[in-house]
C-alpha positions in Angstrom: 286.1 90.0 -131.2 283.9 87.3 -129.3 283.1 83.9 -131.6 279.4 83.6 -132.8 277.2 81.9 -130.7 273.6 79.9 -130.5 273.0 83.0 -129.1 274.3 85.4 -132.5 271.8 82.5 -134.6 269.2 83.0 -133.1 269.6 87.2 -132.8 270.5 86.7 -136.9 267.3 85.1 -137.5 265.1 87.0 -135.6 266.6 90.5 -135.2 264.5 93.4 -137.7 267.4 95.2 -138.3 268.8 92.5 -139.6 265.8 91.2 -141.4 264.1 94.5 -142.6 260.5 94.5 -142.4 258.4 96.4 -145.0 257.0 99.6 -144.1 253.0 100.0 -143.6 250.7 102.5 -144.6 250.0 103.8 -141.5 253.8 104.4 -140.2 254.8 106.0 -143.5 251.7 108.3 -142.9 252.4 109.0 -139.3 256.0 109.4 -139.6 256.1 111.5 -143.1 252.3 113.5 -142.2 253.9 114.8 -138.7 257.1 116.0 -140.4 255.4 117.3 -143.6 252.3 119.3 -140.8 255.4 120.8 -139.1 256.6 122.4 -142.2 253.0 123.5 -143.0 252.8 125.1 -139.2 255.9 126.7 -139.3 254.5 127.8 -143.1 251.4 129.6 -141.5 253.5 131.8 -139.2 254.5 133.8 -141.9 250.8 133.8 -143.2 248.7 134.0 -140.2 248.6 137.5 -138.2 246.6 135.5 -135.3 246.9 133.3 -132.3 247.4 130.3 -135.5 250.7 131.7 -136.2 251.7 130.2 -133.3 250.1 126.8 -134.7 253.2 124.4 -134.0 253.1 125.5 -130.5 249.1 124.9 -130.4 249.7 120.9 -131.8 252.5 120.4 -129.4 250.4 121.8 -126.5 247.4 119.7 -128.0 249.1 116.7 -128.2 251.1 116.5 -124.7 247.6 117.7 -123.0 245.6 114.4 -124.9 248.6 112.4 -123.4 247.8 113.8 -120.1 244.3 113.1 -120.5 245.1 109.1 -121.6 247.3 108.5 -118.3 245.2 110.2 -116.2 242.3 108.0 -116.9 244.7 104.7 -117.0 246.3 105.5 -113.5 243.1 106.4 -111.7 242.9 102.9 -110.1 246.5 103.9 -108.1 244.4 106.3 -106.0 243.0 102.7 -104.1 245.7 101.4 -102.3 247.2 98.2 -104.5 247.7 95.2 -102.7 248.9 92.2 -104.3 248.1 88.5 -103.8 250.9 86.4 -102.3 252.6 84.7 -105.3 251.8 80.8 -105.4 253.4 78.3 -103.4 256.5 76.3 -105.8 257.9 72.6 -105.0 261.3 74.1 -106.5 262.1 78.0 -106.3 263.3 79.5 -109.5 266.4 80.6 -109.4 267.6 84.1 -110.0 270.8 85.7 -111.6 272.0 89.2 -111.5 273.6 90.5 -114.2 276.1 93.4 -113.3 277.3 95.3 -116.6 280.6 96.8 -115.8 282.9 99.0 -117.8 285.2 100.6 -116.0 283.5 100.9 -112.5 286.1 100.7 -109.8 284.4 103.7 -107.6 281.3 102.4 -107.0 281.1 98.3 -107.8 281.6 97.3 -104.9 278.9 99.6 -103.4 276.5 97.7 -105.9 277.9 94.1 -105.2 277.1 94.5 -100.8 273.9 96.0 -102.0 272.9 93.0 -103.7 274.3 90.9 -101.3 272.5 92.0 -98.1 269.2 92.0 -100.3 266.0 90.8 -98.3 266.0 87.5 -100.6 269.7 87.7 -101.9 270.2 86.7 -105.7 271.3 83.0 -106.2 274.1 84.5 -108.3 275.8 88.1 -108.7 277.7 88.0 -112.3 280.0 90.6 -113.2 279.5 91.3 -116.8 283.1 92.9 -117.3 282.9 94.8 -120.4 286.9 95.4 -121.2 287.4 97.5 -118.0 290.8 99.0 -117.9 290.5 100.7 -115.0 291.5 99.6 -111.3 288.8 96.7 -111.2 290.8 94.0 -110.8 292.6 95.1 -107.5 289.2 97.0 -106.2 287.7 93.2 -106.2 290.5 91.3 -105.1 290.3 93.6 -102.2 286.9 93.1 -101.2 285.8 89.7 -102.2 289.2 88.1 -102.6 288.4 87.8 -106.7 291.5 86.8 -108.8 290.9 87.6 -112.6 290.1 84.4 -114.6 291.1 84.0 -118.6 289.0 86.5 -120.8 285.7 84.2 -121.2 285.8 82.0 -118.1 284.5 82.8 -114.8 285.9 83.3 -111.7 284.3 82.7 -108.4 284.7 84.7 -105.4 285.6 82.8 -101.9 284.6 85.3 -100.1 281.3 85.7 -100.7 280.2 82.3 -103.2 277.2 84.1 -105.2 279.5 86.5 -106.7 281.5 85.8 -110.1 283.0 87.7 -112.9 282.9 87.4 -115.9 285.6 89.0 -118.5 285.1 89.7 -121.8 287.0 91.8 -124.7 285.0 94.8 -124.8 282.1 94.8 -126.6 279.4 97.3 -125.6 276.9 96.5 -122.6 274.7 94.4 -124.8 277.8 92.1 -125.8 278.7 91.8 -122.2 275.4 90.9 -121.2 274.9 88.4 -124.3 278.3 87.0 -122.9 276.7 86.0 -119.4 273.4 84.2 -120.5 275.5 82.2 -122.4 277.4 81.0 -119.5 274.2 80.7 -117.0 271.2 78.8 -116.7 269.3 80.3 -113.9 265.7 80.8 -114.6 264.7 84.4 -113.6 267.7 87.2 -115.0 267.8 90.5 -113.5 270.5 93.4 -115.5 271.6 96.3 -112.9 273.6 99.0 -113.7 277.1 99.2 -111.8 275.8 102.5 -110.7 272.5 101.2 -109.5 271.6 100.3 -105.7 268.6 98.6 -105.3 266.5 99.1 -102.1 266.3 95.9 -99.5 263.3 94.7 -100.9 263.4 94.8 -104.6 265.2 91.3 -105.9 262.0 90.0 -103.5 259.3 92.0 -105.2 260.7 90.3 -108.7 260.4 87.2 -107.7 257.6 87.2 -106.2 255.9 89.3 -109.5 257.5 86.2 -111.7 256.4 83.8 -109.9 252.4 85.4 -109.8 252.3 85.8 -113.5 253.7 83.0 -115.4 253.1 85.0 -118.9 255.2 87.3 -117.2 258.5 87.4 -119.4 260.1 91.2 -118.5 259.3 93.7 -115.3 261.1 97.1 -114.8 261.2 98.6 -111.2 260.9 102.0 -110.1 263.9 104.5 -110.2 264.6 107.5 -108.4 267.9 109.7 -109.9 270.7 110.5 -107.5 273.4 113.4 -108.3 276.1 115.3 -106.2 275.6 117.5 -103.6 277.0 120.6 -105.6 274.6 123.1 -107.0 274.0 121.7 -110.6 274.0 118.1 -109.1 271.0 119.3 -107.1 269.5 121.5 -109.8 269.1 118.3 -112.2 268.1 115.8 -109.1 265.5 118.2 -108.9 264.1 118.1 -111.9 265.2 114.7 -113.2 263.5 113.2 -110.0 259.5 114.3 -110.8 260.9 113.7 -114.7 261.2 110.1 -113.6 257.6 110.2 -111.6 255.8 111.0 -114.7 257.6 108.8 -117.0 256.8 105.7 -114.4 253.5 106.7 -114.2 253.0 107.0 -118.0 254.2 103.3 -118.1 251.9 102.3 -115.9 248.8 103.6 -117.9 250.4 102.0 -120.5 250.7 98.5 -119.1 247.0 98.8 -118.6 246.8 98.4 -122.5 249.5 96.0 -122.8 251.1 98.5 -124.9 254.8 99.0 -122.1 257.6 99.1 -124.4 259.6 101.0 -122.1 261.6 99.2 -119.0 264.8 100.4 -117.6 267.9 98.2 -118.5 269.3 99.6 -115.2 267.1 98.0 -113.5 265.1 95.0 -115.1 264.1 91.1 -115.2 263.6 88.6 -117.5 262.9 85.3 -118.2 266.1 83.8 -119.2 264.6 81.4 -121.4 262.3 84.1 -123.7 265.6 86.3 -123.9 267.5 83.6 -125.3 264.4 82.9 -127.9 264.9 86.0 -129.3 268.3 86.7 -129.4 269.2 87.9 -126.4 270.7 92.0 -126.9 271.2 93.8 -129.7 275.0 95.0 -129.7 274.4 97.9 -132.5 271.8 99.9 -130.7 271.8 102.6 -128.3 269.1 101.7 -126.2 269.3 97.5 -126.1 266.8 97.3 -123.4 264.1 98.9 -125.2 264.9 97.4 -128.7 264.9 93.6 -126.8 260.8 94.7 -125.6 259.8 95.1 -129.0 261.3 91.5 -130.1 259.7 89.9 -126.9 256.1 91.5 -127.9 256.8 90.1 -131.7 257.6 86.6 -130.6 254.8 86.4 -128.2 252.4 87.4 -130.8 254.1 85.2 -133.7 254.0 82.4 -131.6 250.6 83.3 -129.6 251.9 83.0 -126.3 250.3 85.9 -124.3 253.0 87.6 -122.7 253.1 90.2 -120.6 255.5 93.3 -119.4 255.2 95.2 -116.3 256.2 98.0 -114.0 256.5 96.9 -110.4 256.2 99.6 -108.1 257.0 97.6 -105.3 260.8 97.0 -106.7 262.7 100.1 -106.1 266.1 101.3 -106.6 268.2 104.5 -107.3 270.7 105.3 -110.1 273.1 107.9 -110.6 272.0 110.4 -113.2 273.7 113.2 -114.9 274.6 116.3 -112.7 276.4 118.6 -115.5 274.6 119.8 -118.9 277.1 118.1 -121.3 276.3 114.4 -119.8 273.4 115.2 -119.4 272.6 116.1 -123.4 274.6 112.8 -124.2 272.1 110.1 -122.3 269.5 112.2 -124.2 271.0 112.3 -127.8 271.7 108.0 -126.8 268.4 107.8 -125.4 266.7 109.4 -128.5 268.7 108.1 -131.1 268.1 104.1 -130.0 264.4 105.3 -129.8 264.1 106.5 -133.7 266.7 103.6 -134.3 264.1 100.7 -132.7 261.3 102.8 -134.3 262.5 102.5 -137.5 263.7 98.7 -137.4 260.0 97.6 -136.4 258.4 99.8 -138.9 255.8 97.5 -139.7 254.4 97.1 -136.0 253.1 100.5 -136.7 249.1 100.6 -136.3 249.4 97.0 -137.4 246.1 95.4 -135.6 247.9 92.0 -135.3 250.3 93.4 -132.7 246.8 94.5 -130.6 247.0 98.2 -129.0 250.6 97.9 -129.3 250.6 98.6 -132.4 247.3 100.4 -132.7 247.9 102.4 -130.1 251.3 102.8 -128.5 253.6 102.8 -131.3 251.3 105.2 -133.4 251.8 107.6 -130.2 255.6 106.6 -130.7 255.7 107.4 -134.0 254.2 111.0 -133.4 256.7 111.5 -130.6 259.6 111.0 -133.2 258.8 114.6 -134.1 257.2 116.1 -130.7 260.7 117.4 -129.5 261.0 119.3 -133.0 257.6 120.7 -132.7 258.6 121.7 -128.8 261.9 123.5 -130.0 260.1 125.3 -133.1 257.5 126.4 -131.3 259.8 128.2 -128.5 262.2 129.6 -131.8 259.1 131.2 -132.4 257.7 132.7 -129.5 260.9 134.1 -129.1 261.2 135.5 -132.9 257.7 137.4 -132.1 259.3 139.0 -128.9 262.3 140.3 -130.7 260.6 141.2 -133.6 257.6 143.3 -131.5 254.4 141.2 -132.7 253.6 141.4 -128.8 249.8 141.0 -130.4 250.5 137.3 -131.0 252.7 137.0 -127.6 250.3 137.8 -125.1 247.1 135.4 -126.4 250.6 133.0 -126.6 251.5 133.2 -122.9 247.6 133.0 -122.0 247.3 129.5 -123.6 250.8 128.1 -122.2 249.6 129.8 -119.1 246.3 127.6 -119.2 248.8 124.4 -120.4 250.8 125.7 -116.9 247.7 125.4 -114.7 246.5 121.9 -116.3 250.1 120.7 -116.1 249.8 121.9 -112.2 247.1 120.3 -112.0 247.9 116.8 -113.3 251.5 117.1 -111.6 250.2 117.5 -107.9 247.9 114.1 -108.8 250.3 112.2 -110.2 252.9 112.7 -107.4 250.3 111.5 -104.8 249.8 108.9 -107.2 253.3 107.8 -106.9 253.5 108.1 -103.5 251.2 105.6 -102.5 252.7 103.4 -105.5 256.1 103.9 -104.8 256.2 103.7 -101.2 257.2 107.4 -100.8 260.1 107.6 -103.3 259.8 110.8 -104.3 259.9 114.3 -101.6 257.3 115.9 -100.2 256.5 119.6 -100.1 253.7 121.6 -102.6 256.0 125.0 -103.4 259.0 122.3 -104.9 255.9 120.7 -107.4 254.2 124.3 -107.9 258.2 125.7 -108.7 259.1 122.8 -111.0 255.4 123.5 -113.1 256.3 126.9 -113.4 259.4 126.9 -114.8 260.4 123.7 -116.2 258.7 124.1 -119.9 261.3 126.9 -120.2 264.4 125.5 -119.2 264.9 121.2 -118.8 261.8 120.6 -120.8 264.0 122.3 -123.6 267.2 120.9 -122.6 265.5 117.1 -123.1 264.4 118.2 -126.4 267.6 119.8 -127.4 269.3 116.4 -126.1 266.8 114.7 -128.7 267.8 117.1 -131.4 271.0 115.4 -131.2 269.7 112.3 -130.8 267.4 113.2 -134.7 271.6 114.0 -135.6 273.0 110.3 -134.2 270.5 108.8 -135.9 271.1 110.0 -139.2 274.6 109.9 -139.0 274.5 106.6 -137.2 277.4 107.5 -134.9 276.7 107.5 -131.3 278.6 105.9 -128.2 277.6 105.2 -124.4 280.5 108.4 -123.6 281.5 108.0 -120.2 280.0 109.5 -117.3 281.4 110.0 -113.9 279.2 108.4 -110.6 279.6 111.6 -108.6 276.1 110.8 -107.6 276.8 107.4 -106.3 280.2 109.0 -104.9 278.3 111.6 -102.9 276.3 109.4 -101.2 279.0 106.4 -100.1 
């Protein structure tokens, strides 16, 4: 059990979970009117001999379309080509610190390390945030960088190549790992990378450079692309992970327009040092630490009326091992979802609360609907399916010509924002039409319902408040070396 720290203060005094905020009038509405509407929907089914019987599948069709509609307009200036101006000239560079979270990562560590090493602009420091590993850690980097294991809680220094250090501590979850490190550093600008995470040459380069352009810059994800095995499943859920990814970066993106991104990538992210520390640093007790520490960073900004800001830099690029097998794959989503409803819930009162600007009149009243959208998704297939088996074939085919339409839209908005992305992201993500016009077709019947099933689960950690990282094995990362 690690001691309390300046660090655990500050968390303590600032952390909503710990200091509950009240609720507002406009979550409890949101939140309760979108549950209390399903039940409704589902209600009229039984009592509607029309296309409305099918109602919950009409909202959750209406709803993802108005999303649609809101990126689309908030991503159109990606069709110019973006070119950035050259950060500003400093007297003193800040410095910059990578933080590697590490549990049990002796297959693919030191994959990660040489990647960060042979960086364009190399990291001032590579920190091994050990999290309790009991695997072969020790002798995989005593091997390759000459690393002798120092006392739990002091840091040893490699001589083999001088940025790199580790950094044990008594397991404590990634976030207590992490917390760990910035106590023991001081460098200006920190960056936290997944041990299954390779960053392309250029990305530590594109951070600095985006820190050092926009002071009121205070946290910056970059863009991900999913890597899994080379056997049939691995490819399968590549496949559809991979243009998953490409809509969720560029749904960030319109959202960064509105100062409304809540969403970075832990696996891949930078900070300011000194405005994590202000807050707290991570939260150890939930799921999804890297989304829960946004939502501090926006509340201290606005408490304090600083102005900062949180972006998506397409120009920073890496790849992480995803899931290649169903099971793993429903566990990130059931963690993923569960520290979503867990942040939404601690910072209740953000909800369409003008002080927080769009953020909260805007983002985290979309938020608070998609709480429920994966419910609405999954009750609306149970009932397509119950009017097959039990011959209302009257209601199915009007039902299959509006998801048909919702296909041809979702076409539609797929094939632009893939060329989108590919101007943004420097070609991340494969070419070919017939792999785009495939995934459209037959995605909303098969992953579409496995992510929702995943957040099912996640509705079930949630309430239960039982849920753990689980342990997933880099064949992705494995393939690939």
């Amino acid at each position: 059990m690690l001691s309390p720290t300046p660090l655990d203060a500050r968390f303590a005094a600032y952390s909503p979970r710990l200091n509950r905020p009240p609720f507002t009038i406009v979550s409890v509405l949101l939140h309760v009117g979108a549950l209390v509407l399903l039940a409704v929907l589902v209600d009229m089914a039984w009592r509607q001999t029309g296309l409305f019987a099918w109602s919950v599948g009409l909202a959750y069709i209406g709803y993802d379309t108005f999303l649609l509609g809101f990126v689309a307009v908030m991503t159109w200036s990606l069709h110019r080509q973006q070119t950035l101006p050259p950060p500003p000239p400093v007297a003193v560079p800040e410095t910059l610190a990578v933080l590697l979270a590490a549990h049990n990562e002796q297959a693919v560590l030191v994959a990660t390390v040489k990647a960060l090493a042979a960086q364009a602009e190399a990291p001032d420091i590579i920190l091994i945030a050990d999290n309790g590993s009991t695997d072969a850690t020790p002798a995989v980097l005593a091997e390759a960088f000459g690393l002798e294991p120092a006392p739990y809680g002091e840091i040893a220094t490699s001589p083999v190549l001088p940025s790199l250090r580790w950094l044990r501590v008594e397991q404590a979850g990634k976030a207590g790992a992490l917390n760990a490190v910035l106590e023991k550093i001081d460098s200006d600008i920190v960056l936290t990378v997944d041990a299954d995470t390779i960053l392309l040459p250029n990305a530590i380069a594109a951070m600095r450079a985006a820190f050092r352009r926009d002071p009121a810059l205070v946290a910056a994800t970059g863009l991900l692309g999913p890597i899994c095995d080379h056997s049939v499943t691995g490819r399968i859920f590549e496949w559809f992970q991979t243009y998953e990814y490409v809509r969720n970066f560029i749904s960030r993106f319109a959202w960064m327009q509105v100062n409304g991104l809540l969403l970075i990538s832990g696996a891949f992210a930078g900070f300011r040092r000194e405005a994590v520390v202000a807050v707290g640093g991570f939260d150890p007790d939930c799921m999804v630490e890297d989304y829960e520490l946004i939502h501090r960073l926006h509340r201290w900004s606005c408490d304090n009326d600083l102005g900062w800001t949180i972006r998506v830099l397409g120009e920073a690029r890496a790849q992480t091992d995803a899931p290649a097998r169903l099971i793993p794959f429903l566990r990130q989503r059931r963690r993923w979802f569960g520290g979503f409803l867990q942040t939404q819930y601690w910072n209740r009162d953000m909800v369409g609360n003008p002080r927080f600007g769009r953020l909260g009149t805007m983002m985290l009243p979309v938020k608070a609907l998609d709480t429920v959208q994966p419910l609405y998704g999954l009750v609306a297939f149970v009932l397509l399916a119950g009017f097959v088996v039990t011959g209302r074939f009257v209601l199915v085919l009007p039902i299959l010509g509006v998801m048909l339409a919702k296909v041809v839209l979702d076409l539609s908005f797929h094939f632009w924002s893939i060329r989108l992305y590919r101007r943004w992201s420097g070609g991340m993500v494969p070419e070919g039409s017939a792999r785009i016009l495939l995934t459209s077709l037959i995605e909303p019947f098969t992953f579409q319902l496995l992510r929702h099933v995943g957040a099912a689960w996640g509705w079930i950690a949630f309430l239960s408040g039982r849920s753990t990282w689980g342990n997933q094995k880099r064949r992705g990362l494995l393939a690939r070396q």
